[in-house]
PASEBA-1860 file (N, C-alpha, C; in nm, 3 decimals):
! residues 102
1> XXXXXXXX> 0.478/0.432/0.399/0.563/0.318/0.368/0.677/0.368/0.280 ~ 0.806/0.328/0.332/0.895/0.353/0.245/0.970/0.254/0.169 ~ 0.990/0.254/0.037/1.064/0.152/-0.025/1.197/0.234/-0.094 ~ 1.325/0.152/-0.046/1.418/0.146/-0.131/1.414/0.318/-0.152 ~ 1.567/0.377/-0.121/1.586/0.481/-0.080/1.483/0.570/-0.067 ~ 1.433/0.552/0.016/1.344/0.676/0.066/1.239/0.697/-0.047 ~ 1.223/0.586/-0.147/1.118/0.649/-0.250/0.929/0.639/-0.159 ~ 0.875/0.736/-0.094/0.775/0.688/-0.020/0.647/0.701/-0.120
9> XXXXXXXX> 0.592/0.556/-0.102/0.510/0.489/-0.167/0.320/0.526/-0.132 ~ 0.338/0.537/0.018/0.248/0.564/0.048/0.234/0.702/0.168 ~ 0.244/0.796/0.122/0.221/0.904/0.274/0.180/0.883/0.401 ~ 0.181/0.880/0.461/0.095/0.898/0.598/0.054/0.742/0.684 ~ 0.136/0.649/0.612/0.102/0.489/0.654/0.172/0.500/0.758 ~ 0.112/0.435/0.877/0.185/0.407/1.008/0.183/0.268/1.026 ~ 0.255/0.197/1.062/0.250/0.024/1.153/0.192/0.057/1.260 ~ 0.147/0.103/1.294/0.114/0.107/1.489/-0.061/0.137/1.473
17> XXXXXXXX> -0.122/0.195/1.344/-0.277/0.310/1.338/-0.332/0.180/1.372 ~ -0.330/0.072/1.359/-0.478/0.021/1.376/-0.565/-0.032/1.271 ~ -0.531/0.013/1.137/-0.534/0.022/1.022/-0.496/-0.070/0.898 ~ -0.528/-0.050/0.777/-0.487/-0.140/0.664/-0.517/-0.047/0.623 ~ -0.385/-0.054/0.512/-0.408/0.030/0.440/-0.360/-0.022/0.309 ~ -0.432/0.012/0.192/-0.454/-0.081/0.079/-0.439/0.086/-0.042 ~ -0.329/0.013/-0.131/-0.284/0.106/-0.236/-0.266/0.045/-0.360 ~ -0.372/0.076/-0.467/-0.394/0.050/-0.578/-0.372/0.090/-0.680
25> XXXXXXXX> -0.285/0.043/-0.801/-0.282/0.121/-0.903/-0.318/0.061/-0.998 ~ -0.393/0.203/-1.099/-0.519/0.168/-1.212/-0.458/0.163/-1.334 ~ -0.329/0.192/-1.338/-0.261/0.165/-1.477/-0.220/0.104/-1.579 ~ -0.303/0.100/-1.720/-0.344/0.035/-1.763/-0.250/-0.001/-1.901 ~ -0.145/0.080/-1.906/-0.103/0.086/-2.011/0.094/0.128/-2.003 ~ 0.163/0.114/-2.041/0.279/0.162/-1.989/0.285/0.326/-1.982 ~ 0.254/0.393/-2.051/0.254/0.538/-2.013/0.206/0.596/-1.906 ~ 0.117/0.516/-1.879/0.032/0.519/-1.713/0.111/0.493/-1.598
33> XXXXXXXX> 0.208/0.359/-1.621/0.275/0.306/-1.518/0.393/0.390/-1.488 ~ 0.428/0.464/-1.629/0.575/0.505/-1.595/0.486/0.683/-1.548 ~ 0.412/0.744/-1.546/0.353/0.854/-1.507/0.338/0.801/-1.356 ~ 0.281/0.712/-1.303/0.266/0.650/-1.207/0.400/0.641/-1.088 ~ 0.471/0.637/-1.163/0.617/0.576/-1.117/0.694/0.699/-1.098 ~ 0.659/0.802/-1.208/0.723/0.955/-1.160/0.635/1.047/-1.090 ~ 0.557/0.985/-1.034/0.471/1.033/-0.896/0.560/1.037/-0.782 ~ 0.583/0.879/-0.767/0.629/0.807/-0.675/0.749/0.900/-0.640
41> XXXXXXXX> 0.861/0.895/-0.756/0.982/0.979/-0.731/0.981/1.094/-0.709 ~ 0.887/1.167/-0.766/0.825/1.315/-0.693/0.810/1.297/-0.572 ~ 0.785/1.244/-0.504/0.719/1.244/-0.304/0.607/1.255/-0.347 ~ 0.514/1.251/-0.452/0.378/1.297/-0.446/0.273/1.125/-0.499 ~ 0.320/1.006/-0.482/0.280/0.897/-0.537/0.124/0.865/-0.528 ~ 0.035/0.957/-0.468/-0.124/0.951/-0.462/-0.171/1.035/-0.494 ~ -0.070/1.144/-0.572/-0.165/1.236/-0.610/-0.195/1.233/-0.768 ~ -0.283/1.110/-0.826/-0.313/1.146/-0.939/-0.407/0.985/-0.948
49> XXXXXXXX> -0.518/0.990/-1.013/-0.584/0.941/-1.024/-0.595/0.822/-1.054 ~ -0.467/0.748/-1.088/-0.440/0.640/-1.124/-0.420/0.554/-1.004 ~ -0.354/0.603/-0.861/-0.339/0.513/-0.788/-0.450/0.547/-0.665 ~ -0.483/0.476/-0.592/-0.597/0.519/-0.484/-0.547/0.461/-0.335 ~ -0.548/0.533/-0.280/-0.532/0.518/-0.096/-0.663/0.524/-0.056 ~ -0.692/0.404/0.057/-0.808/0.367/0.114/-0.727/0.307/0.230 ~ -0.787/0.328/0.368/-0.818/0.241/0.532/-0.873/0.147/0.565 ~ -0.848/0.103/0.592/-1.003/-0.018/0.654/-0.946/-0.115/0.733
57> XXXXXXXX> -1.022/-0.169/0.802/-0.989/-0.287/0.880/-1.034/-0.453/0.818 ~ -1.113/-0.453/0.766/-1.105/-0.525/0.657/-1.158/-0.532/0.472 ~ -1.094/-0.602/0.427/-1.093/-0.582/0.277/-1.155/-0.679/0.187 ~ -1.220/-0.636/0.109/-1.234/-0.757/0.014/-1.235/-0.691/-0.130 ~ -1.114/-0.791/-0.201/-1.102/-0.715/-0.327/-1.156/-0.856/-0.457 ~ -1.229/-0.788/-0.545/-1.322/-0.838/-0.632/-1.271/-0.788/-0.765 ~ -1.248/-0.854/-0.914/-1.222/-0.848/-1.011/-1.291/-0.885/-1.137 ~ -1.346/-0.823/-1.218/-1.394/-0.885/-1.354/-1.333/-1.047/-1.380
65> XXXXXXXX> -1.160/-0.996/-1.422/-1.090/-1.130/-1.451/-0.987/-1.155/-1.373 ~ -0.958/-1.272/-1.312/-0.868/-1.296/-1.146/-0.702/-1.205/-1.231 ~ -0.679/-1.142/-1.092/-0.564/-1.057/-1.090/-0.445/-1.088/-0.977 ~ -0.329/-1.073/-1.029/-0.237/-1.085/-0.915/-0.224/-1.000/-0.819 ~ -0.223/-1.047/-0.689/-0.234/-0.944/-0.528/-0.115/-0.981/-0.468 ~ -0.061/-0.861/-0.419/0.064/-0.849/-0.329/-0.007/-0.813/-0.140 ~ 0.039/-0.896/-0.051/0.028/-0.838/0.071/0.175/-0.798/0.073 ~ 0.171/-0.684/0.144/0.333/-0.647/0.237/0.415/-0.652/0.093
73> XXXXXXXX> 0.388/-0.621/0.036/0.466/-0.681/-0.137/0.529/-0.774/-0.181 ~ 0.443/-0.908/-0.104/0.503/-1.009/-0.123/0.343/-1.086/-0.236 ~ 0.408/-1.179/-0.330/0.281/-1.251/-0.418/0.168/-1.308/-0.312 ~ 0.047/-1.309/-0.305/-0.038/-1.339/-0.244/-0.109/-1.421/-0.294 ~ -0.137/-1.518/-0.439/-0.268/-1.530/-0.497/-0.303/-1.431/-0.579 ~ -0.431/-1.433/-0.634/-0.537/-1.434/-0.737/-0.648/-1.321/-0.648 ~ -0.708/-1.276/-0.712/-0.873/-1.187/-0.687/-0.975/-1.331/-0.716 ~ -1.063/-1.301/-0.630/-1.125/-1.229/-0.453/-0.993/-1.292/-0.401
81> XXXXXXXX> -0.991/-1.152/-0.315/-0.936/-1.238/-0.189/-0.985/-1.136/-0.077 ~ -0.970/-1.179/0.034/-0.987/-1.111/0.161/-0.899/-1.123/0.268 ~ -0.883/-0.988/0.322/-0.822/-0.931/0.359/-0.835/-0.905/0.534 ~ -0.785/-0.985/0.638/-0.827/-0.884/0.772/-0.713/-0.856/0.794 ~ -0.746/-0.743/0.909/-0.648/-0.679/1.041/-0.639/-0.659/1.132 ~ -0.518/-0.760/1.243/-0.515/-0.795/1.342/-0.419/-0.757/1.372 ~ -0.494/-0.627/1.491/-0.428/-0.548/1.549/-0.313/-0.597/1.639 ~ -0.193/-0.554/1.627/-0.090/-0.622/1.734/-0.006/-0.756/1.731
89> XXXXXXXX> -0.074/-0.804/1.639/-0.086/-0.939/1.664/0.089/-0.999/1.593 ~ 0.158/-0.887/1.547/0.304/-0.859/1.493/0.379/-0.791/1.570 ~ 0.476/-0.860/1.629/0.595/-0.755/1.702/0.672/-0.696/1.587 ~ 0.672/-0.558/1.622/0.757/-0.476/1.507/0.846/-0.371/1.600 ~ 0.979/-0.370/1.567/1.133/-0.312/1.613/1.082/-0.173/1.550 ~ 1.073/-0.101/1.585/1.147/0.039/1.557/1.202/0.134/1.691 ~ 1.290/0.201/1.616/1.376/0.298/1.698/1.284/0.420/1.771 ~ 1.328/0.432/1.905/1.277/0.508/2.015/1.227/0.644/1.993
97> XXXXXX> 1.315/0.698/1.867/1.280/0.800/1.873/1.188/0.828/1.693 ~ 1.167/0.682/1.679/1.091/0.722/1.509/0.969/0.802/1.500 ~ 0.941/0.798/1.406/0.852/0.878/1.399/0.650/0.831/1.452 ~ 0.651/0.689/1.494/0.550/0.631/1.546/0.560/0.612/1.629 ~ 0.678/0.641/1.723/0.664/0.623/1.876/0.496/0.713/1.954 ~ 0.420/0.597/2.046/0.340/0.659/2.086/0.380/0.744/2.188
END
């Protein structure tokens, strides 16, 4: 996934896998967030322990105390929530020769 010049957020996410893919960050404190954040600008935004990449086809995310959730990075609600994925079920435009062409 890429956001806003090319800063890529998540490696290896495709629209087309079949997939959900769910990216979390554990940062708890501002020194965390902004370490977090110069991941991101590195190209390297999962490599450090604070944020976690996981797959699945469906999700259910659970909290001590209710938390704010983004789908697609848009506000979603509160924790629990759940999560499916329905394959196809979105027409999505990309160019012929991108990089997910099957």
């Amino acid at each position: 996934a890429v956001f806003r010049r090319a800063w890529e957020l998540a490696p290896d996410v495709s629209p087309i896998d079949g997939t959900l893919d769910v990216i979390a960050y554990r940062a708890a404190s501002i020194p965390e967030y902004m370490l977090a954040a110069a991941q991101v600008l590195r190209g390297a935004p999962t490599s450090t322990d604070l944020v976690a990449h996981r797959r699945a086809a469906r999700v259910r995310i659970e909290t001590e105390r209710p938390v704010r959730v983004q789908r697609d990075g848009e506000p979603s609600g509160r924790t629990p929530v759940e999560i499916d994925l329905l394959p196809q079920a979105l027409p999505v435009v990309m160019p012929a020769d991108g990089p997910w062409v099957r």
